[in-house]
C-alpha positions as CSV (number, residue, x, y, z in Angstrom):
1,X,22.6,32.5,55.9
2,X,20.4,30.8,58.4
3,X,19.9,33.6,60.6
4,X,18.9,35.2,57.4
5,X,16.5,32.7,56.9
6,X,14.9,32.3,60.2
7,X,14.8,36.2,60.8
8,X,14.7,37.6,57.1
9,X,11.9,36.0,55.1
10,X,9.8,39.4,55.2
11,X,9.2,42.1,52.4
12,X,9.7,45.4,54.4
13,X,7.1,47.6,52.7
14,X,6.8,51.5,53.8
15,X,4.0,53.6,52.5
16,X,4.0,57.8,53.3
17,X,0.4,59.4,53.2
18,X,-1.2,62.2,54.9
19,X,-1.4,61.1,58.7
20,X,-5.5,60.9,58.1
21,X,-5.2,57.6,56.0
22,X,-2.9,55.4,58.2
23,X,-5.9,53.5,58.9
24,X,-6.6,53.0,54.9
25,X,-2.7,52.2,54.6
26,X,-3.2,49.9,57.9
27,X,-6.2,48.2,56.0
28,X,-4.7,47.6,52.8
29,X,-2.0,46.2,54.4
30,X,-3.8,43.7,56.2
31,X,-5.7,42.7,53.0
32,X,-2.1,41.9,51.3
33,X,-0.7,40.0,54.5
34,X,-3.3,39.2,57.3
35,X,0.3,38.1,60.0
36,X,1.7,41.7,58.7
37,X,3.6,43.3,61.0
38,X,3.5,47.2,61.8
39,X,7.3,48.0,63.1
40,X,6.8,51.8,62.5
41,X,4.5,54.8,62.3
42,X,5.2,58.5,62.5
43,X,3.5,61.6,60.6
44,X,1.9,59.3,58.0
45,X,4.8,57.2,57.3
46,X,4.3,54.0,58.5
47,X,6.3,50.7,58.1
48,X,5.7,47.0,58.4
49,X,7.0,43.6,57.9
50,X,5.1,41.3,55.2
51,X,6.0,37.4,55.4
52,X,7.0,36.5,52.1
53,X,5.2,33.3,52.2
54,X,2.1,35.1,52.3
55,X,2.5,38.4,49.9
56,X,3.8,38.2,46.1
57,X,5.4,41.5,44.8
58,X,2.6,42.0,42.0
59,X,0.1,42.4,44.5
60,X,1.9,45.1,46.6
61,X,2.3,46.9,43.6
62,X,-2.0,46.3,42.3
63,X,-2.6,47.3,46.4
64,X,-0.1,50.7,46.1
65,X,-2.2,51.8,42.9
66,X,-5.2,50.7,45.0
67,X,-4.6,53.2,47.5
68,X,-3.1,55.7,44.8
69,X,-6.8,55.7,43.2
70,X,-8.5,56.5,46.5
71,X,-6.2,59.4,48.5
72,X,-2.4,60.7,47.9
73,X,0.6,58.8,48.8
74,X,3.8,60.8,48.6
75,X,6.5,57.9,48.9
76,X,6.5,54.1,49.0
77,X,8.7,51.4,48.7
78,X,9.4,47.4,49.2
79,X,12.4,46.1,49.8
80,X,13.6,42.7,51.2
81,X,15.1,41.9,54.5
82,X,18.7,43.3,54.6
83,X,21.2,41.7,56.8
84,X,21.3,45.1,59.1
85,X,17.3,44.0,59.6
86,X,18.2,40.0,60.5
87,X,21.3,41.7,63.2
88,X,19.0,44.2,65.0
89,X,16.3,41.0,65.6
90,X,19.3,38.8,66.5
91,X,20.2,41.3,68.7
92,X,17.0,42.4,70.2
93,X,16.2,38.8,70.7
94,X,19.4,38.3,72.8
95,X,18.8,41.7,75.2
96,X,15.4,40.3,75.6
97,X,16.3,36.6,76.7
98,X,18.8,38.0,79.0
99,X,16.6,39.7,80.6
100,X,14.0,36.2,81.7
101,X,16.8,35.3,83.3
């Protein structure tokens, strides 16, 4: 639990528009978490990592009607960390120390 802890204290929140609002998405999502964390972005989906020191879940949801009011979002979601997410950072942490060697 305390790789969960160091690695996994992020909401991971996704948000599918039309491709022409990422930047809306990008800056709502900087409004709810100014350290947030874009991990991925393809055809309007995009994903990102929200500290949850800095975001409560009440205002992801006030920030997804937000953006609801001003242009269409087909899907979105918040989930936290999951242990699969805390193992690929674990991992991807190793690969890249072994390579400074």
């Amino acid at each position: 639990m305390q790789l969960k802890g160091r690695y996994g204290g992020l909401y991971v929140f996704t948000m599918t528009t039309s491709w022409e609002h990422e930047e809306e998405v990008d800056r709502i999502v900087q409004k709810l978490s100014p350290t947030a964390n874009k991990t991925y972005r393809l055809s309007g989906t995009q994903k990102f990592e929200l500290p949850k020191n800095e975001v409560r879940i009440a205002d992801v949801f006030q920030a997804v009607e937000f953006a609801k009011s001003r242009f269409p979002v087909f899907a979105w979601g918040v989930v936290d960390t999951t242990l699969e997410d805390v193992f690929i950072k674990v991992a991807a942490a190793a690969t890249a120390s072994s390579y400074d060697i």
